[in-house]
mmCIF file of the protein (N, C-alpha, C, O) and its ligand, coordinates in Angstrom:
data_MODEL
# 
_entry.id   MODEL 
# 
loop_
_entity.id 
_entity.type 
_entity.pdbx_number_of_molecules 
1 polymer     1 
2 non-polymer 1 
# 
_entity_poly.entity_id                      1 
_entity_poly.type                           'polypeptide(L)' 
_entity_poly.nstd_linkage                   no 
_entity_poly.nstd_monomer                   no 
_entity_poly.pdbx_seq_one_letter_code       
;(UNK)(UNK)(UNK)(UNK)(UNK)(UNK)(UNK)(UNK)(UNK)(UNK)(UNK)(UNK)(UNK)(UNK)(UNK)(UNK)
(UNK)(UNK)(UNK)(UNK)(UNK)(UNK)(UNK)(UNK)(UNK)(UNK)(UNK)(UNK)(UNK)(UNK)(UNK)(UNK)
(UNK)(UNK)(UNK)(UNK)(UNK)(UNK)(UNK)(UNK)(UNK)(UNK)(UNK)(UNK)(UNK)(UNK)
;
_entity_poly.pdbx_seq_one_letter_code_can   XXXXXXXXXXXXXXXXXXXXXXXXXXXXXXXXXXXXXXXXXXXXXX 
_entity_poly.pdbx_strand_id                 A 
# 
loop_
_entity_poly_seq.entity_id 
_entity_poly_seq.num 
_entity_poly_seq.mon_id 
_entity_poly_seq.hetero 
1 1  UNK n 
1 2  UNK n 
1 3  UNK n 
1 4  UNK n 
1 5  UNK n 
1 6  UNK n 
1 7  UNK n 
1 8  UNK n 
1 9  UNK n 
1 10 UNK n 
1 11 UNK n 
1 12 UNK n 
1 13 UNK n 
1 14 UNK n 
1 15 UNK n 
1 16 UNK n 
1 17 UNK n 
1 18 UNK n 
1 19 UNK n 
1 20 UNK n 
1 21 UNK n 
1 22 UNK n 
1 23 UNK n 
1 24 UNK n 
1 25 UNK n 
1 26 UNK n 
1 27 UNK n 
1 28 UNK n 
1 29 UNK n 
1 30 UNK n 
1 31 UNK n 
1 32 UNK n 
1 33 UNK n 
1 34 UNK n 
1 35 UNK n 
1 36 UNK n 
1 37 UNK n 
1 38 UNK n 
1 39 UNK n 
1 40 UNK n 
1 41 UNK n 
1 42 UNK n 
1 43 UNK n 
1 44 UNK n 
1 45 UNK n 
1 46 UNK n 
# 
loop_
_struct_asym.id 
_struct_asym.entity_id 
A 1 
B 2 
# 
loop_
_chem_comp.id 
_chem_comp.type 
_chem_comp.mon_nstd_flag 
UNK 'L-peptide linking' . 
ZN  non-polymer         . 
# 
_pdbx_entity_nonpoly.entity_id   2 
_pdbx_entity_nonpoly.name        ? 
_pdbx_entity_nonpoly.comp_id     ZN 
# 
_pdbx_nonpoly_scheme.asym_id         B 
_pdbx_nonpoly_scheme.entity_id       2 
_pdbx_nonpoly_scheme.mon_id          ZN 
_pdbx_nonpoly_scheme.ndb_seq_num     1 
_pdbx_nonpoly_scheme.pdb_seq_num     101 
_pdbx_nonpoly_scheme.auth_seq_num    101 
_pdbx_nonpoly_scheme.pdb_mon_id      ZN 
_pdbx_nonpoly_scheme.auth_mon_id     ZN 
_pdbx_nonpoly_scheme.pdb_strand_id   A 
_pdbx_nonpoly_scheme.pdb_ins_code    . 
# 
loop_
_atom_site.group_PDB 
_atom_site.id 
_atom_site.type_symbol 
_atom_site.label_atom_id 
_atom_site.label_alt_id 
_atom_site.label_comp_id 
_atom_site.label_asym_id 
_atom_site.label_entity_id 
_atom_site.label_seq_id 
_atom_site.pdbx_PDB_ins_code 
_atom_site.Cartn_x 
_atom_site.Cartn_y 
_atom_site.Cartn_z 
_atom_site.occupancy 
_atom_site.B_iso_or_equiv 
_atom_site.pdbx_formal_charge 
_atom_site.auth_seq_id 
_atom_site.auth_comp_id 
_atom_site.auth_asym_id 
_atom_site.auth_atom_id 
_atom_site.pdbx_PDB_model_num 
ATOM   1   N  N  . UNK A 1 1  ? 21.181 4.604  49.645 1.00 0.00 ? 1   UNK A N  1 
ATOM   2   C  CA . UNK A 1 1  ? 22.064 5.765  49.841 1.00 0.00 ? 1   UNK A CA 1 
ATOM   3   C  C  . UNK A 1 1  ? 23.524 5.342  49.738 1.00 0.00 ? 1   UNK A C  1 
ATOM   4   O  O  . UNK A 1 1  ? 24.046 4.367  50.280 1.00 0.00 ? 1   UNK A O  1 
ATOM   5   N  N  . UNK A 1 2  ? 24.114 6.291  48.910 1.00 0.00 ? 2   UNK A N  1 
ATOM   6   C  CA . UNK A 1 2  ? 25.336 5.571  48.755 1.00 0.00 ? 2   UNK A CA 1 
ATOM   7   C  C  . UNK A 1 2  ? 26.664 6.663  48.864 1.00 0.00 ? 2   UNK A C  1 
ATOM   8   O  O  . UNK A 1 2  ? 27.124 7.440  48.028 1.00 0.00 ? 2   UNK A O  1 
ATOM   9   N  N  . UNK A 1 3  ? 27.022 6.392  50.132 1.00 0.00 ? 3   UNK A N  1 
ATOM   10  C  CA . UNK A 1 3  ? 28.178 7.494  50.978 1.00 0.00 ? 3   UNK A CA 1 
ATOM   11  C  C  . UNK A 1 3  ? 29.381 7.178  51.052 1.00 0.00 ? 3   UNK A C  1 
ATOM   12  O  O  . UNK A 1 3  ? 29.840 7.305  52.187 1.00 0.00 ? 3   UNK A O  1 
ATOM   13  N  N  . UNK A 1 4  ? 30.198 6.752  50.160 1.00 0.00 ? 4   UNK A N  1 
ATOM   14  C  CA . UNK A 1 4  ? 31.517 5.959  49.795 1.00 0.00 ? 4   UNK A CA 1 
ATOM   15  C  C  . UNK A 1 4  ? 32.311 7.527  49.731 1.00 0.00 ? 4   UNK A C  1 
ATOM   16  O  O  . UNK A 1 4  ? 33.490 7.295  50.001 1.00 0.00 ? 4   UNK A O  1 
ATOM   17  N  N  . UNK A 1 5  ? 32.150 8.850  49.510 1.00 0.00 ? 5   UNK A N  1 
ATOM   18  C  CA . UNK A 1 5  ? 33.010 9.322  49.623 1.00 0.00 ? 5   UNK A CA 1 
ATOM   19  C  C  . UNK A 1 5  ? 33.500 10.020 51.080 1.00 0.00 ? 5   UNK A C  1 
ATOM   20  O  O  . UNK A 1 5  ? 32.694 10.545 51.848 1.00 0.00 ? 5   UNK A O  1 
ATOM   21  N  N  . UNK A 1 6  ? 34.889 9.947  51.326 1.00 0.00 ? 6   UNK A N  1 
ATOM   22  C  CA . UNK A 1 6  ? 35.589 10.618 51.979 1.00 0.00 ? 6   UNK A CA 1 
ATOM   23  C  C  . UNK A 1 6  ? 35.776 11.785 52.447 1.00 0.00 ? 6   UNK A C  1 
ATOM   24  O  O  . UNK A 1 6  ? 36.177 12.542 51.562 1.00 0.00 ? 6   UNK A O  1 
ATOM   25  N  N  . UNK A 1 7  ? 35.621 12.466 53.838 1.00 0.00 ? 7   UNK A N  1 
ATOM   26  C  CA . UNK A 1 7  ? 35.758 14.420 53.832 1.00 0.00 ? 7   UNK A CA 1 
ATOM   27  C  C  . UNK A 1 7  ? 35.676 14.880 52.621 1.00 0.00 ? 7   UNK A C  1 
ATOM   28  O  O  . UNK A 1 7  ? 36.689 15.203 52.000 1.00 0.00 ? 7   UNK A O  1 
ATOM   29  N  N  . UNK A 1 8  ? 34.355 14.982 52.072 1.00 0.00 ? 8   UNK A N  1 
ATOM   30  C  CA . UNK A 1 8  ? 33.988 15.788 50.748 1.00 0.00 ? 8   UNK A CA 1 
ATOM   31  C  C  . UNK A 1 8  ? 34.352 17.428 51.071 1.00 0.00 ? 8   UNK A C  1 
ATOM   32  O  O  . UNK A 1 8  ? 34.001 18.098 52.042 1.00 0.00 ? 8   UNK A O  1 
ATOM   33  N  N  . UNK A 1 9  ? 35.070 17.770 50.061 1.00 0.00 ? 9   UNK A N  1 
ATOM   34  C  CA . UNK A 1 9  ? 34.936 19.323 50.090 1.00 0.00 ? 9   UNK A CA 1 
ATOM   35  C  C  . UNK A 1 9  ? 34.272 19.971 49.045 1.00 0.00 ? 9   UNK A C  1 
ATOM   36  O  O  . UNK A 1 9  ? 34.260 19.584 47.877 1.00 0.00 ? 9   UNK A O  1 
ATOM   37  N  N  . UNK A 1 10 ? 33.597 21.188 49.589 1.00 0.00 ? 10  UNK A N  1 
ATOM   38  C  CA . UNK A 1 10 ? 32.931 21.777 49.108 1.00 0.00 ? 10  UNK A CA 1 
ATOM   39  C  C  . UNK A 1 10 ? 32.755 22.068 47.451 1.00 0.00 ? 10  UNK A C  1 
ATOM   40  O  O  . UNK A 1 10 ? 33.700 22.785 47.123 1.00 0.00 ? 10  UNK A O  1 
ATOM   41  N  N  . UNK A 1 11 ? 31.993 21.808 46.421 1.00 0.00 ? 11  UNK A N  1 
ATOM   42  C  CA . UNK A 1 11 ? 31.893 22.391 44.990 1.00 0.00 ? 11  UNK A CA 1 
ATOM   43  C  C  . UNK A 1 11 ? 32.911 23.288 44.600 1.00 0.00 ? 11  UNK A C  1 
ATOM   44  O  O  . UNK A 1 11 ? 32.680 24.340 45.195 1.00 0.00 ? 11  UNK A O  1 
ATOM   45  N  N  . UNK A 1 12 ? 34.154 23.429 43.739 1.00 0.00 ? 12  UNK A N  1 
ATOM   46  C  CA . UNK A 1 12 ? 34.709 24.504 43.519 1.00 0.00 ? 12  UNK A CA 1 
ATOM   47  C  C  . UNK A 1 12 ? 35.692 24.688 44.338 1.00 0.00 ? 12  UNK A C  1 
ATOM   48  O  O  . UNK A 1 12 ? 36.345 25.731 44.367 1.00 0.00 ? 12  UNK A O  1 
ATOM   49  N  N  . UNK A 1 13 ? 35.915 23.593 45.160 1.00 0.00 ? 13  UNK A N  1 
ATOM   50  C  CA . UNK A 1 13 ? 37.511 23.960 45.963 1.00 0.00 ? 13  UNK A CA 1 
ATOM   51  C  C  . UNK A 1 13 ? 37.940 22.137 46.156 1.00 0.00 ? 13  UNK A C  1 
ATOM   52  O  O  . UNK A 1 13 ? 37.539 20.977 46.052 1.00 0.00 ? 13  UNK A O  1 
ATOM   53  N  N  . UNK A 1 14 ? 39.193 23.139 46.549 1.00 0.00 ? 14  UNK A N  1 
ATOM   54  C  CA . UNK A 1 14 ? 39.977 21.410 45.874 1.00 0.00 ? 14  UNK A CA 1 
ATOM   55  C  C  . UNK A 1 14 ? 41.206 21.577 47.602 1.00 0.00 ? 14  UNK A C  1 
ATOM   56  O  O  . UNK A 1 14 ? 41.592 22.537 48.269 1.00 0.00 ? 14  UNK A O  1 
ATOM   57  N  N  . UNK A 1 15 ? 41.320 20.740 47.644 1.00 0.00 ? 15  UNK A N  1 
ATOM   58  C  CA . UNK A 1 15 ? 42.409 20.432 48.961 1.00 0.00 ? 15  UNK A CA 1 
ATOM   59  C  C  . UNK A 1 15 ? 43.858 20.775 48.316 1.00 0.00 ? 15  UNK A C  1 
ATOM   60  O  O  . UNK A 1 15 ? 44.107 20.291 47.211 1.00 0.00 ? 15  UNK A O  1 
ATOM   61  N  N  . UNK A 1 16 ? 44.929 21.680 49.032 1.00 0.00 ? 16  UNK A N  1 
ATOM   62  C  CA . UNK A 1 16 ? 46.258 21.181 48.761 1.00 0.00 ? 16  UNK A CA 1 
ATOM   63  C  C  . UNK A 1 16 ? 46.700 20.620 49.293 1.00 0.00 ? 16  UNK A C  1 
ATOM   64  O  O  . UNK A 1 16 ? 46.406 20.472 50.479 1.00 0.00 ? 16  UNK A O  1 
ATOM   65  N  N  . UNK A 1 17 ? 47.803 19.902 48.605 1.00 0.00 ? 17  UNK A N  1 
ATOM   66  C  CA . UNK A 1 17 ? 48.325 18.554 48.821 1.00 0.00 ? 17  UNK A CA 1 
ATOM   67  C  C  . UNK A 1 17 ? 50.018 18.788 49.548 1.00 0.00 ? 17  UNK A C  1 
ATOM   68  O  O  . UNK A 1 17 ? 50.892 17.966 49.822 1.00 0.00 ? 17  UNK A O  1 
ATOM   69  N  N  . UNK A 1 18 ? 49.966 20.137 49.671 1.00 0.00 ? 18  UNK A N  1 
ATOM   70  C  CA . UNK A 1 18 ? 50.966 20.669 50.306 1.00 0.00 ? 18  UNK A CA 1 
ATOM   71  C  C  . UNK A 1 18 ? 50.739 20.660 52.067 1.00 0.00 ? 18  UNK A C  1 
ATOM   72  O  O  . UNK A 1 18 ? 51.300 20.054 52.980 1.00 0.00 ? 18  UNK A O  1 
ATOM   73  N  N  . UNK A 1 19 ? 49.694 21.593 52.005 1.00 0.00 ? 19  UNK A N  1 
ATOM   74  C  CA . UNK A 1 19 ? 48.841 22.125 53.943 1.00 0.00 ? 19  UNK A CA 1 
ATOM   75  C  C  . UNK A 1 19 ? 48.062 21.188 53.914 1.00 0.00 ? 19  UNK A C  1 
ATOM   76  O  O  . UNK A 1 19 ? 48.159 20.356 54.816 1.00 0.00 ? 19  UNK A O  1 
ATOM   77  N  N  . UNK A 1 20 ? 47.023 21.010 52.859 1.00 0.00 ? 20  UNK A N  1 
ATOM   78  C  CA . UNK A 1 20 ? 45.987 20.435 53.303 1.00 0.00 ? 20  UNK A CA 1 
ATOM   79  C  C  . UNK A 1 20 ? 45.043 21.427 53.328 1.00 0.00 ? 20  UNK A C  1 
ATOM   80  O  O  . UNK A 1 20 ? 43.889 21.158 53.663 1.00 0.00 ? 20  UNK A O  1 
ATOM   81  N  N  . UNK A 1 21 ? 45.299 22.290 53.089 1.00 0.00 ? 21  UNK A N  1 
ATOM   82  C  CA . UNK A 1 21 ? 43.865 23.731 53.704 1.00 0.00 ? 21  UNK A CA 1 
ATOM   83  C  C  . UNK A 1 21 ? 43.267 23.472 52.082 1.00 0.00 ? 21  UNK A C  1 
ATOM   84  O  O  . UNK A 1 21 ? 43.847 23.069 51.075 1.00 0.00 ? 21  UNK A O  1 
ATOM   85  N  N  . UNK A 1 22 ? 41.850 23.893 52.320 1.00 0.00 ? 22  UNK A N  1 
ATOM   86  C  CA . UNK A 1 22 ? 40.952 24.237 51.161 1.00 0.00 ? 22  UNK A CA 1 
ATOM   87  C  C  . UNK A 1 22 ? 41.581 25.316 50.289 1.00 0.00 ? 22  UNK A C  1 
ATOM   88  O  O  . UNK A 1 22 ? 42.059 26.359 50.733 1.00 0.00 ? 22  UNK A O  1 
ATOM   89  N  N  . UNK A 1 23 ? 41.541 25.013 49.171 1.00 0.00 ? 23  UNK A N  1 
ATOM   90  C  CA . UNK A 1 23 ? 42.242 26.010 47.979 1.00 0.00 ? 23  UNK A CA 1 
ATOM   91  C  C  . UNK A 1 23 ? 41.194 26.285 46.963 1.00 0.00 ? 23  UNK A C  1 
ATOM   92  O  O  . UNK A 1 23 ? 40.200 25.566 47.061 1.00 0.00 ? 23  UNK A O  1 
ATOM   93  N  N  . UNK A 1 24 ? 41.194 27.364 45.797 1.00 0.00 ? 24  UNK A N  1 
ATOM   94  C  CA . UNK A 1 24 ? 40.639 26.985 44.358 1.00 0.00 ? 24  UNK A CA 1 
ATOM   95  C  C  . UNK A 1 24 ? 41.242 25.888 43.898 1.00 0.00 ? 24  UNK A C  1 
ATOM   96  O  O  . UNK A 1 24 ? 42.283 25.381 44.315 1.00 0.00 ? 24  UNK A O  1 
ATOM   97  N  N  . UNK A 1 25 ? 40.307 25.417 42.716 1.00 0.00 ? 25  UNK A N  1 
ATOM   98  C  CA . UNK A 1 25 ? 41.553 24.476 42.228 1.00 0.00 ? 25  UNK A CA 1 
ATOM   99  C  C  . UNK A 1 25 ? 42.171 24.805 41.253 1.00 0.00 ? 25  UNK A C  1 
ATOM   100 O  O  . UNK A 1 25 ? 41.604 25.765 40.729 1.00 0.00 ? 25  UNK A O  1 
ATOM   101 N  N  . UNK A 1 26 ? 43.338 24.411 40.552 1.00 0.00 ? 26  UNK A N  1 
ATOM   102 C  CA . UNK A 1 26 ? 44.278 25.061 39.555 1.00 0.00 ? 26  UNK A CA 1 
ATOM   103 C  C  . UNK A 1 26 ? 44.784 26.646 39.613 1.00 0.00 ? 26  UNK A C  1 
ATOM   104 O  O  . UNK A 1 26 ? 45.102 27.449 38.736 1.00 0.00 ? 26  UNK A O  1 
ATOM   105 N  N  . UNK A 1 27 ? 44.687 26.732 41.467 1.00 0.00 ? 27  UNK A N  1 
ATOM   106 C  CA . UNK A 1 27 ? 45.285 27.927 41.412 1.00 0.00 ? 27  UNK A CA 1 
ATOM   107 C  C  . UNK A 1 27 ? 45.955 27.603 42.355 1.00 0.00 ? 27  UNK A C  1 
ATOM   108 O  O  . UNK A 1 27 ? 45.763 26.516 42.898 1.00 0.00 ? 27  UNK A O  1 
ATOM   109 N  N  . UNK A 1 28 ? 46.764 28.336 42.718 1.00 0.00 ? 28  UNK A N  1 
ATOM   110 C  CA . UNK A 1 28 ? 48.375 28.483 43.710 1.00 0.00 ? 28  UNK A CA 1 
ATOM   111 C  C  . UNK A 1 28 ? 47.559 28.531 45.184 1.00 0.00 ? 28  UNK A C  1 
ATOM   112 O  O  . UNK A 1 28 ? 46.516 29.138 45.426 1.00 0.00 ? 28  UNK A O  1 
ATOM   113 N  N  . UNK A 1 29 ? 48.206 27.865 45.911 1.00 0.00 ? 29  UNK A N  1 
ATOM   114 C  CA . UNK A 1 29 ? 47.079 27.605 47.046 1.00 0.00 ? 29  UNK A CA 1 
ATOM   115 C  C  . UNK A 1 29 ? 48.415 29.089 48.039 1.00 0.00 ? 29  UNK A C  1 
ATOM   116 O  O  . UNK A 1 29 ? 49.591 29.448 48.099 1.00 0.00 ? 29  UNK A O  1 
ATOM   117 N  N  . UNK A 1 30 ? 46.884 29.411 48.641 1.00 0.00 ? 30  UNK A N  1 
ATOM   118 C  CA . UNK A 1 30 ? 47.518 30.681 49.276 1.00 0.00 ? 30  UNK A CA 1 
ATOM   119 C  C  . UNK A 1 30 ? 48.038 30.318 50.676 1.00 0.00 ? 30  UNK A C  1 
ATOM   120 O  O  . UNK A 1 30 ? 48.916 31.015 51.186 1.00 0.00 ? 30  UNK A O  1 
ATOM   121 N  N  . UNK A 1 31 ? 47.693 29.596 51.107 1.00 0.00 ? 31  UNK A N  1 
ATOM   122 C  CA . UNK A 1 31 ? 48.356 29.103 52.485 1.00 0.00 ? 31  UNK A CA 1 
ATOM   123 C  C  . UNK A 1 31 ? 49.363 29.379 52.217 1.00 0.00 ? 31  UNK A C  1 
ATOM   124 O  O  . UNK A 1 31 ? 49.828 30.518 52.246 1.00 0.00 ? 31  UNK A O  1 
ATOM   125 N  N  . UNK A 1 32 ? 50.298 27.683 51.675 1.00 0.00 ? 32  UNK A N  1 
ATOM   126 C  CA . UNK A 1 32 ? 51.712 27.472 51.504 1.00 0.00 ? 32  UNK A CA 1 
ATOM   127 C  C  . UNK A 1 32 ? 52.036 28.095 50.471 1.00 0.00 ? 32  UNK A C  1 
ATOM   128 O  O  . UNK A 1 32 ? 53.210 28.448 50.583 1.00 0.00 ? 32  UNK A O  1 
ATOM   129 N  N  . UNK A 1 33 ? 51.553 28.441 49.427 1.00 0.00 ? 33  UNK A N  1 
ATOM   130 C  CA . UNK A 1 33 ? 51.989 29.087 48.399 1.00 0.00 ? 33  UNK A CA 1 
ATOM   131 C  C  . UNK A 1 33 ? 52.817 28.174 46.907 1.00 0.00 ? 33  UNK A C  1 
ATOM   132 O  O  . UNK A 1 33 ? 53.679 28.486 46.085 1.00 0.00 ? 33  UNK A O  1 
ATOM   133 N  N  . UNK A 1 34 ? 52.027 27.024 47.157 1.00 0.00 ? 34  UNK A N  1 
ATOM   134 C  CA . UNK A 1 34 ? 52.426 26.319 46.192 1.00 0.00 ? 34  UNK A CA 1 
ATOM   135 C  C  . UNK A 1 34 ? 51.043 25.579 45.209 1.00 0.00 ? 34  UNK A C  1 
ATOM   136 O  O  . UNK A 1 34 ? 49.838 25.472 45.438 1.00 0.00 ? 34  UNK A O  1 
ATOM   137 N  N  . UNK A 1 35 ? 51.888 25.180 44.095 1.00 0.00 ? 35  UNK A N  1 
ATOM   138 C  CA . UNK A 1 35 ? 50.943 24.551 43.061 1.00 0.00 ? 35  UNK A CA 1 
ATOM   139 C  C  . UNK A 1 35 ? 51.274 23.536 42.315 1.00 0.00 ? 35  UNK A C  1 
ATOM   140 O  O  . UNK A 1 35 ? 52.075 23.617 41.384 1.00 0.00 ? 35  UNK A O  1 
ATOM   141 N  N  . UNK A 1 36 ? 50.594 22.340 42.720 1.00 0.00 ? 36  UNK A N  1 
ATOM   142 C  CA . UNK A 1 36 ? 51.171 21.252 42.120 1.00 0.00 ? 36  UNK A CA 1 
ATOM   143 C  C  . UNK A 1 36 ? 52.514 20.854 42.747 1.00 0.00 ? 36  UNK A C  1 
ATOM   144 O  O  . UNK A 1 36 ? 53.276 20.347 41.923 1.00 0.00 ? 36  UNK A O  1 
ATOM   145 N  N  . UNK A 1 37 ? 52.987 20.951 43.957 1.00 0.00 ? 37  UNK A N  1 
ATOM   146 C  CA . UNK A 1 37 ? 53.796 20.679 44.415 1.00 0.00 ? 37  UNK A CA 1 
ATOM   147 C  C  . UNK A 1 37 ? 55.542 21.565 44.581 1.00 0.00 ? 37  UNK A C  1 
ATOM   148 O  O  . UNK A 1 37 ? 56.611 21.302 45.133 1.00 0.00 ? 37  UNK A O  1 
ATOM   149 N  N  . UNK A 1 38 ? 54.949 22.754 43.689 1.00 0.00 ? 38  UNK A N  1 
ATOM   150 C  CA . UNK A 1 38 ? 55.472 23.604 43.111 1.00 0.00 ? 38  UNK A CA 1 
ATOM   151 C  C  . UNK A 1 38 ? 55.827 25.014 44.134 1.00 0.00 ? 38  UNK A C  1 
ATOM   152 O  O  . UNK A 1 38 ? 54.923 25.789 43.820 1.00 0.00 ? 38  UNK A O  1 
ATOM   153 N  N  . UNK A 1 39 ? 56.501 25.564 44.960 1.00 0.00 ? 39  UNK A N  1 
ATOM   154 C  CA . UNK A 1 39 ? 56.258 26.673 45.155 1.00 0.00 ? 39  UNK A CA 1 
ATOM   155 C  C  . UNK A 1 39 ? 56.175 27.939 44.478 1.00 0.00 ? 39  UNK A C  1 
ATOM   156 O  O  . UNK A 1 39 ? 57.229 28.386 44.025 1.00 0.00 ? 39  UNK A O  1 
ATOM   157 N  N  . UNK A 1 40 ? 55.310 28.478 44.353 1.00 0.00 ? 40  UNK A N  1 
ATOM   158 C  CA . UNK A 1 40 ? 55.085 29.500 43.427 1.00 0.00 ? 40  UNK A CA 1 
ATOM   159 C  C  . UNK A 1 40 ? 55.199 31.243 43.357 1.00 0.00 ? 40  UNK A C  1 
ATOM   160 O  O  . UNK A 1 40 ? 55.416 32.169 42.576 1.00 0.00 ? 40  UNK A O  1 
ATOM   161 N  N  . UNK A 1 41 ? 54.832 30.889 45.002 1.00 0.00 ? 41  UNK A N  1 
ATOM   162 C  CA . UNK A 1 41 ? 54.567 31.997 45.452 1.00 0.00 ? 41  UNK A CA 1 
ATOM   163 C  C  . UNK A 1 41 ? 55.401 32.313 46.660 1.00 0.00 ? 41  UNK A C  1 
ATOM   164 O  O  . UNK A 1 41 ? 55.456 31.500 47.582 1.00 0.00 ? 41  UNK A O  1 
ATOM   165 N  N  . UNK A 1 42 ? 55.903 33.188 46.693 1.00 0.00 ? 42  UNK A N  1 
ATOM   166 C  CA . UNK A 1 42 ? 56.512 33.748 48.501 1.00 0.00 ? 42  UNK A CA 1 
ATOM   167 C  C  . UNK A 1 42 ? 55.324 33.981 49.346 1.00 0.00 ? 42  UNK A C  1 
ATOM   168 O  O  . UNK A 1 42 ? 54.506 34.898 49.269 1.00 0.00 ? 42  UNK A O  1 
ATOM   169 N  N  . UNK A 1 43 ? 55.378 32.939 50.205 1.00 0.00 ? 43  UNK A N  1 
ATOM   170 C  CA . UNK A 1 43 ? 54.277 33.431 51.333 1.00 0.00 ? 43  UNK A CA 1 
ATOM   171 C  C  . UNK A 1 43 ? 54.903 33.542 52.882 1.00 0.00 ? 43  UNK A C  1 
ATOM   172 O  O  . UNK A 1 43 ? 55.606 32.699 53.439 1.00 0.00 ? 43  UNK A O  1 
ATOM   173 N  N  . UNK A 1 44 ? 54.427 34.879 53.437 1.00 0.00 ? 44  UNK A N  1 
ATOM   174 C  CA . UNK A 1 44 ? 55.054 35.468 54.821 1.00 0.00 ? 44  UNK A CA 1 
ATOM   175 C  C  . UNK A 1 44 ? 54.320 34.391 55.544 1.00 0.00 ? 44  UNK A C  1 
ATOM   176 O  O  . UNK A 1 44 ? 53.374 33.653 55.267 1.00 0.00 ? 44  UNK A O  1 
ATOM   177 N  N  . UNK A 1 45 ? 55.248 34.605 56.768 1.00 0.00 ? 45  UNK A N  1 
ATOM   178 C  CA . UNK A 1 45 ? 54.922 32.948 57.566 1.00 0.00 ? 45  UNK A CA 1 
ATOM   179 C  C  . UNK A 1 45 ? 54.904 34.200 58.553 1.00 0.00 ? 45  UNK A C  1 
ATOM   180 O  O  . UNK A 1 45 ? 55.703 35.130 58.447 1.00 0.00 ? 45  UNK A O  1 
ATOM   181 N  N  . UNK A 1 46 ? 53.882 34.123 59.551 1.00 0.00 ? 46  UNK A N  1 
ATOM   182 C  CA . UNK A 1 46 ? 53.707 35.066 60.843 1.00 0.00 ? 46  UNK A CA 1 
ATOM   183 C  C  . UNK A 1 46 ? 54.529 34.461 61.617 1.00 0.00 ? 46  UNK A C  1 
ATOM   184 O  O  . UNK A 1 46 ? 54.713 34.869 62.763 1.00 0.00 ? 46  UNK A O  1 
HETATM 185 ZN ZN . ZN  B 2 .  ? 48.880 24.883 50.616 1.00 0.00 2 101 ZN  A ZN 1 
# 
C-alpha cells in the first residue's frame, strides 16, 4: 500500500492557494475571489 500522498482532496477540486478552501479548478475560487493569485472577483467579506 502506498500512501505518500498528502491531505488528498477530493476528484475535481483543487485547493486555493490564496484561503486554502476547496475550489473548482481553473476557476476563480469563490472564497477569496481570486485565480492564480490574481484577484478576480469582488468578494463581500461579512
Ligand atoms: Zn480562495
Amino acid at each position: 500500500m502506498r500512501r505518500a500522498q498528502k491531505k488528498l482532496t477530493p476528484p475535481g477540486l483543487a485547493v486555493c492557494p490564496q484561503c486554502h478552501e476547496p475550489k473548482l479548478p481553473h476557476y476563480t475560487c469563490l472564497n477569496c475571489g481570486t485565480y492564480k493569485g490574481q484577484a478576480v472577483i469582488q468578494v463581500e467579506e461579512a
